[in-house]
C-alpha positions as CSV (number, residue, x, y, z in Angstrom):
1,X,0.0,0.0,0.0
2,X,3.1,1.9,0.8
3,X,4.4,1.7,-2.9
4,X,1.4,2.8,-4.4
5,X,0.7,5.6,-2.3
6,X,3.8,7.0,-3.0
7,X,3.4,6.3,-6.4
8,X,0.1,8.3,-6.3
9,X,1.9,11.4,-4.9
10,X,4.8,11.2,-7.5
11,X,2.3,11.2,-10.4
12,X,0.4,14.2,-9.0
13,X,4.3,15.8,-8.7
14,X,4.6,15.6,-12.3
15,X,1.1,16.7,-12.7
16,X,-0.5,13.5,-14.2
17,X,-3.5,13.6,-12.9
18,X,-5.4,11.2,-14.5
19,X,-2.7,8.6,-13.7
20,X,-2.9,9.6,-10.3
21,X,-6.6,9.2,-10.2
22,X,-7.2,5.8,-12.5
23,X,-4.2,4.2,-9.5
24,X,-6.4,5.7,-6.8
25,X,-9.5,4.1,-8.2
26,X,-7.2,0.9,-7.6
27,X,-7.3,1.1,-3.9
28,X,-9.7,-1.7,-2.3
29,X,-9.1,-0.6,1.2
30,X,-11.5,2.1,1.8
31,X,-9.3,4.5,4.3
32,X,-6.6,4.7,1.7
33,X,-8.6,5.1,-1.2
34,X,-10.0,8.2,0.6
35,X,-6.9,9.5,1.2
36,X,-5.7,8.9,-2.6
37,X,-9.0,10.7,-3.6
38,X,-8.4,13.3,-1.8
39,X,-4.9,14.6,-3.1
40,X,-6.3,14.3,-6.7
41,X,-8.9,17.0,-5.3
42,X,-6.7,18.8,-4.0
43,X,-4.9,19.4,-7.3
44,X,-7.7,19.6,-9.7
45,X,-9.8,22.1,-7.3
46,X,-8.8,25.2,-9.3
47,X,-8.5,23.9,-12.3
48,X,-11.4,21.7,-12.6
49,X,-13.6,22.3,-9.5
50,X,-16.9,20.2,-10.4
51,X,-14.5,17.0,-11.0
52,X,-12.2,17.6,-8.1
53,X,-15.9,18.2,-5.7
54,X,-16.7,15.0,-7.3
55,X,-14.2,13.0,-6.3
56,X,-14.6,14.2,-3.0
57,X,-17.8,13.1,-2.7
58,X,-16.5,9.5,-3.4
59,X,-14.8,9.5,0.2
60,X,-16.2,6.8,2.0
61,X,-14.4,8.2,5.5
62,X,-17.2,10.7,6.8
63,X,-14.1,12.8,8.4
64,X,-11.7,12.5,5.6
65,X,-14.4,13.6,3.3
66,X,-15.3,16.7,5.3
67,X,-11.9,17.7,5.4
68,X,-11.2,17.5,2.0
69,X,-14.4,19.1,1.3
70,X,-13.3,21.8,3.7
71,X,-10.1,22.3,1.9
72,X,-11.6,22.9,-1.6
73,X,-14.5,25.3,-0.3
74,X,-11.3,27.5,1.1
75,X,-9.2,27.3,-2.1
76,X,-12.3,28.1,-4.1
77,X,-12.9,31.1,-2.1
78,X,-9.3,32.4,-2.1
79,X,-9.5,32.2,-6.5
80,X,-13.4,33.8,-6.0
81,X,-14.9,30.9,-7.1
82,X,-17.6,31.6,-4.4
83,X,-20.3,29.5,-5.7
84,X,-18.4,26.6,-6.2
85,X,-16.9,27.1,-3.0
86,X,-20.4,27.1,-1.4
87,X,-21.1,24.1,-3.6
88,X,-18.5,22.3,-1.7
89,X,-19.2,23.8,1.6
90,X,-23.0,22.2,1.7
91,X,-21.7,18.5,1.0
92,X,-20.1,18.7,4.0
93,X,-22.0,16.8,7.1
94,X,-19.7,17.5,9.8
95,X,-21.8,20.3,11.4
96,X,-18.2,22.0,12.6
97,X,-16.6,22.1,8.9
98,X,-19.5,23.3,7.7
99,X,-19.8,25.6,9.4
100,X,-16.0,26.6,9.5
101,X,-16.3,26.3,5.5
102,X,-19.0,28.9,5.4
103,X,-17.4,31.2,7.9
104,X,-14.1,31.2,5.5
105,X,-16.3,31.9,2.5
106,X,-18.1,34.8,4.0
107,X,-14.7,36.4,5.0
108,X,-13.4,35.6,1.5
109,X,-16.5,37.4,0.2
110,X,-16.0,40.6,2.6
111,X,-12.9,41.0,1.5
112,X,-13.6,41.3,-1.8
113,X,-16.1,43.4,-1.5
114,X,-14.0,45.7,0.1
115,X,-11.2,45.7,-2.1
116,X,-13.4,47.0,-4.8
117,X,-13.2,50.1,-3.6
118,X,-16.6,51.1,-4.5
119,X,-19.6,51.4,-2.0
120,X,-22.0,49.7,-4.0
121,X,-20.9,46.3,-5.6
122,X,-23.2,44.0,-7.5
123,X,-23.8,40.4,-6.2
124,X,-23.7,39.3,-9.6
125,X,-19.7,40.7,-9.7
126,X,-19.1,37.2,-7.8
127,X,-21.1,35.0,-10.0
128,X,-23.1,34.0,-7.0
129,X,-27.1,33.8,-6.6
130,X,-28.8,34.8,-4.0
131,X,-29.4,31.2,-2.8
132,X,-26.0,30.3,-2.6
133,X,-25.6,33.8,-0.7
134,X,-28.2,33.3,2.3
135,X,-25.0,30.6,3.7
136,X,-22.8,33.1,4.0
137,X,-24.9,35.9,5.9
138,X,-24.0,38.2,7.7
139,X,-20.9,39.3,6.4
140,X,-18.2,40.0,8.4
141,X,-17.9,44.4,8.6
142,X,-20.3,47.1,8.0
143,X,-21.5,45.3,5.0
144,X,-25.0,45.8,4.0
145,X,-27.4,43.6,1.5
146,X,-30.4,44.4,-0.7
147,X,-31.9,43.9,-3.8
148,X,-28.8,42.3,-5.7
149,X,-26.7,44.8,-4.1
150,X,-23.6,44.8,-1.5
151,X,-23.7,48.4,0.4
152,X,-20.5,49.0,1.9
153,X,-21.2,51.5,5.3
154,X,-16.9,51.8,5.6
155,X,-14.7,53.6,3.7
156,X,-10.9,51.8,2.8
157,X,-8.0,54.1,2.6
158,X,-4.6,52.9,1.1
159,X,-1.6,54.3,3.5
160,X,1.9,53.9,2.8
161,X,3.1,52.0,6.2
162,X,6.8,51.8,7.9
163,X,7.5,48.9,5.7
164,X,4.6,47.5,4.0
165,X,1.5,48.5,2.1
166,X,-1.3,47.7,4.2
167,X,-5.5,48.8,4.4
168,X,-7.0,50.8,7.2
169,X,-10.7,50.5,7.4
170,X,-12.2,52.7,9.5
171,X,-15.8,52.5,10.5
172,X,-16.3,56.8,11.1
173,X,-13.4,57.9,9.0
174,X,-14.4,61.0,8.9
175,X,-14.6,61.4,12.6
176,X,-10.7,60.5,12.8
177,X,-9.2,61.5,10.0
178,X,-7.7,64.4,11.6
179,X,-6.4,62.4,14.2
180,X,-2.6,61.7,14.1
181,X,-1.7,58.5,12.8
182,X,0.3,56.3,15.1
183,X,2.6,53.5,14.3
184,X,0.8,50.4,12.6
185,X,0.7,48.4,16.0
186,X,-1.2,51.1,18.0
187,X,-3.7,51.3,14.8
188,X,-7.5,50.4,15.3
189,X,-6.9,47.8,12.1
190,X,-10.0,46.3,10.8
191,X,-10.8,43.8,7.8
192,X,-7.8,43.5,7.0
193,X,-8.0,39.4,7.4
194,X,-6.4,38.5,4.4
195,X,-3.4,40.5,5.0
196,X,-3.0,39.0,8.5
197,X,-3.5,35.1,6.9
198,X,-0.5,36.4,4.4
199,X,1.7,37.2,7.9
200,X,0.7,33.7,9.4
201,X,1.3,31.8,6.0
202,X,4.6,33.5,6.3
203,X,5.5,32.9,9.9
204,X,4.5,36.6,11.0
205,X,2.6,35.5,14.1
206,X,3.3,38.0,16.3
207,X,2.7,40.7,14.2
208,X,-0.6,38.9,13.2
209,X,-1.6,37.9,16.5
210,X,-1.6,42.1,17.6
211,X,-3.6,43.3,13.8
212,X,-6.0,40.3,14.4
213,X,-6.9,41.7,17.7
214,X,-8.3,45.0,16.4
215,X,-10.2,43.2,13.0
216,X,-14.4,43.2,13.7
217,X,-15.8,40.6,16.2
218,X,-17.0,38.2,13.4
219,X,-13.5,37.5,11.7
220,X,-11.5,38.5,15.1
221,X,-12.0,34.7,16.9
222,X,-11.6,33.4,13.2
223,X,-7.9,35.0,12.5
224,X,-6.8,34.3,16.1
225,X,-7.4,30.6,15.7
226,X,-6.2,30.1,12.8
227,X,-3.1,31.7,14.7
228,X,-3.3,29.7,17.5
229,X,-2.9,26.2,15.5
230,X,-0.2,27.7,13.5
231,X,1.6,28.6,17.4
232,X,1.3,24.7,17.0
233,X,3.2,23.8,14.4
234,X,6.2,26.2,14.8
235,X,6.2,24.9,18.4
236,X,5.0,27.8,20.5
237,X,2.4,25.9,22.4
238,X,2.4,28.9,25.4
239,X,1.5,31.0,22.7
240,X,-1.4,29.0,21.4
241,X,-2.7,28.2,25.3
242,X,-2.6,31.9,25.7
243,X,-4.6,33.2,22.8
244,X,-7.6,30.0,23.8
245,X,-8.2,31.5,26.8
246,X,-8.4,34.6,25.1
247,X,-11.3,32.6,22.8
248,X,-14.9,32.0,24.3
249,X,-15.1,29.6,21.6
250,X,-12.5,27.8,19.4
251,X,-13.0,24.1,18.9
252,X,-10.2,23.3,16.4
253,X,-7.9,24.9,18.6
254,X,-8.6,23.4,21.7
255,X,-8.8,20.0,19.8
256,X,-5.2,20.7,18.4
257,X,-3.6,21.3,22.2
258,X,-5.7,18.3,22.9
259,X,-3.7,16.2,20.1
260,X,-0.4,18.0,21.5
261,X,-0.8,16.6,24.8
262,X,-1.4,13.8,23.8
263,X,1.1,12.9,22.1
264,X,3.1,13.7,25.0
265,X,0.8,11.6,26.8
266,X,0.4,14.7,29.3
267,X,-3.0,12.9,29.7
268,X,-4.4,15.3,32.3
269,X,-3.5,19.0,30.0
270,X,-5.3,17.1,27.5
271,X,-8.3,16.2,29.0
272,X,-8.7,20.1,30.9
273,X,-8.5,21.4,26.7
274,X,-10.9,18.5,25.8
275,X,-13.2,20.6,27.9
276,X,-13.4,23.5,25.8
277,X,-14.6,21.5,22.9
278,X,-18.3,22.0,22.7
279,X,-19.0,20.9,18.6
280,X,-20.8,17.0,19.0
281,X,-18.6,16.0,16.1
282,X,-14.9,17.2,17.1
283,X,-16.4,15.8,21.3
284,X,-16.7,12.4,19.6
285,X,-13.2,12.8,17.9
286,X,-11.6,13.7,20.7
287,X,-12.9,11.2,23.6
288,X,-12.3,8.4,21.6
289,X,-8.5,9.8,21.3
290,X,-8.3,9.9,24.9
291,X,-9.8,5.8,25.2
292,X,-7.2,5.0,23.0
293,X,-4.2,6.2,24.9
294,X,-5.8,6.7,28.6
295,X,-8.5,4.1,28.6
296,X,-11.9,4.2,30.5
297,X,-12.0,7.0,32.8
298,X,-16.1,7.1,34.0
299,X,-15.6,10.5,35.5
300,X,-14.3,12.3,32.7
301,X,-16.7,10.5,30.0
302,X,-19.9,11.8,32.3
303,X,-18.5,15.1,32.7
304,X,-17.5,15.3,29.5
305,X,-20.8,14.5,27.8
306,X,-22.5,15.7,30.6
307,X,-24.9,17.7,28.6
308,X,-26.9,14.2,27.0
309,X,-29.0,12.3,28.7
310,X,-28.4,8.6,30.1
311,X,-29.9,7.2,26.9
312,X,-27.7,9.5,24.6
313,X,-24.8,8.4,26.8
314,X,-25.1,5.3,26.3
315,X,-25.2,5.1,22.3
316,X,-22.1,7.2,22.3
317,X,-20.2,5.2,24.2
318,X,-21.7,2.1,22.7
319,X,-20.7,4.2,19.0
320,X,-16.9,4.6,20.8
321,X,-16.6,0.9,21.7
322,X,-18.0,-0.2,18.1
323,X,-15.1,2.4,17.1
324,X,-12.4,0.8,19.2
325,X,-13.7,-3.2,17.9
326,X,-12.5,-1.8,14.4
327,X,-9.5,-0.6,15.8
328,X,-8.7,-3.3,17.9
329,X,-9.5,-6.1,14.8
330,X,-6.5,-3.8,12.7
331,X,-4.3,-3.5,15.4
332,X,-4.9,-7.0,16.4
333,X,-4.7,-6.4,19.9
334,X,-6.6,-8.0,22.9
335,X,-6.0,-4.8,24.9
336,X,-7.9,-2.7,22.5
337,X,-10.3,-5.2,22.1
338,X,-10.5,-5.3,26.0
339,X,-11.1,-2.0,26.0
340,X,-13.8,-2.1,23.3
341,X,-16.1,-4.8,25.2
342,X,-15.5,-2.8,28.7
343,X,-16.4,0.4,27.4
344,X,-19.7,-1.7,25.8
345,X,-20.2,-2.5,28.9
346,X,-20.6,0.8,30.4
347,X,-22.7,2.0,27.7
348,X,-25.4,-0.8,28.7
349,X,-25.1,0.1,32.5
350,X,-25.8,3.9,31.3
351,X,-29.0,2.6,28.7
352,X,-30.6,0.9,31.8
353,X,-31.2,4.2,34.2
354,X,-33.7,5.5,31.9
355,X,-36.0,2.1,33.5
């Protein structure tokens, strides 16, 4: 499986697609398969953004699918390919990607809007319908909608910074325009979001952590996350704690430090960010991470899913022990298997104090 995986990503290196894909189609094992798929949608999605949405949908592997899904709704939307971006944001059926998918179309949206420079911009500009539009409302900003129409209630002024170009938006301009301007740090810098991901695509986090602060409420928690995961990868995991307690709510974050502790099997830091998970999907995700590594721990499972009821309870952790069997029957291991029929168990005991 090995071979031809890497086989797979070599053809898509030299851009043989089709190769790439007719291999792919190869795949028996289902996990696999889904992954193959989804780096041939990955490299069609601007060229060709019906087929690579279709091969997406041929994911078997709910999460994998979502995430793919998720990826090419976000690439559309960069390239203003907003109604195919929506197109691939409503396949989704993870309620959190869907979600997130929308939320990064909407900002993509606002921001061209903005850079239009004009105060009325057409909806038909973006190729997008006013069905496809109702996913992405409200806009992030002082951005208005009628009658086919974007009304744009800011103003965006072009000023030559200390070392880069950047935009100002200002929601009264007029009311502080004759106001000194201060250095770009002290500036009240709003929608600027797409500047900001080009400073965390480029490492820039501190400088994008301070301009994210000042951007509008609805892209604000957005930016910071998206900052906060990248404080994961470069290592700065202080960083990333700092800026989700900052955050009343960001799942993907949290779930990341969950992964991070985990890995360290720093079991207990990984259960107190498990905590701030509150999506149903991303919950699921992340207790069954914890059973692998830390086993059953009763208290934590109750107080983790302490907002179902003992029925509900028990089909999840029945759904978690199902989970495990599969795991267990790869893996071949009697622990995990073990594990599997305990955790059953429990999930029976829970079913029976609703009689």
């Amino acid at each position: 499986m090995k071979e031809v995986l890497l086989q797979i990503r070599k053809l898509l290196a030299h851009r043989q697609i089709e190769e790439a894909h007719a291999l792919a189609e190869q795949i028996s094992d289902p996990y696999w398969r889904g992954y193959a798929f989804k780096w041939v949608a990955e490299n069609l999605v601007i060229k060709d953004p019906k087929r690579a949405i279709k091969i997406a949908k041929k994911i078997e592997i709910e999460t994998l699918k979502s995430e793919t899904l998720l990826f090419l709704s976000y690439e559309l939307a960069k390239v203003r390919k907003f109604k195919e971006a929506v197109e691939a944001a409503k396949l989704i059926n993870n309620d959190y990607f869907r979600k997130k998918a929308f939320r990064g179309i909407s900002n993509a949206l606002a921001k061209a809007i903005m850079e239009s420079s004009a105060k009325e911009v057409k909806l038909s500009e973006f190729n997008l319908g006013e069905e496809e539009l109702q996913y992405l409302m409200p806009l992030p900003g002082n951005i208005r909608y009628k009658d086919g129409r974007f009304f744009i209630g800011t103003e965006i002024h072009r000023i030559k910074g200390e070392t880069k170009l950047q935009i100002f938006v200002f929601e009264n301009f007029k009311k502080r325009k004759k106001a000194k301007l201060r250095k770009k740090e002290d500036q009240d810098l709003k929608h600027i979001s797409n500047y900001i991901e080009r400073l965390i695509l480029t490492g820039q986090l501190h400088e994008a952590e301070k301009l994210a602060r000042g951007v509008e409420d609805a892209c604000a928690s957005y930016l910071l996350e998206e900052i906060g995961i990248t404080y994961i990868d470069h290592g700065d995991i202080k960083k990333a704690e700092e800026i989700l307690e900052r955050l009343e709510c960001a799942d993907y974050l949290a779930a990341e430090l969950v992964k991070f502790y985990l890995k360290r099997n720093d079991i207990e830091k990984a259960k107190k960010y498990a905590f701030r998970i509150f999506n149903p999907a991303l919950k699921l995700s992340i207790a069954y991470s914890i059973l692998l590594i830390d086993g059953i721990d009763e208290k934590f499972l109750r107080e983790f899913f302490k907002d179902t009821t003992p029925y509900k309870l028990g089909r999840l952790l029945k759904f978690l022990a199902f989970e495990l069997l599969e795991e267990a029957k790869k893996r071949n291991s009697s622990d995990l298997l073990k594990l599997s029929k305990n955790l059953f168990l429990l999930g029976k005991r829970e079913h029976r104090k609703i009689y």
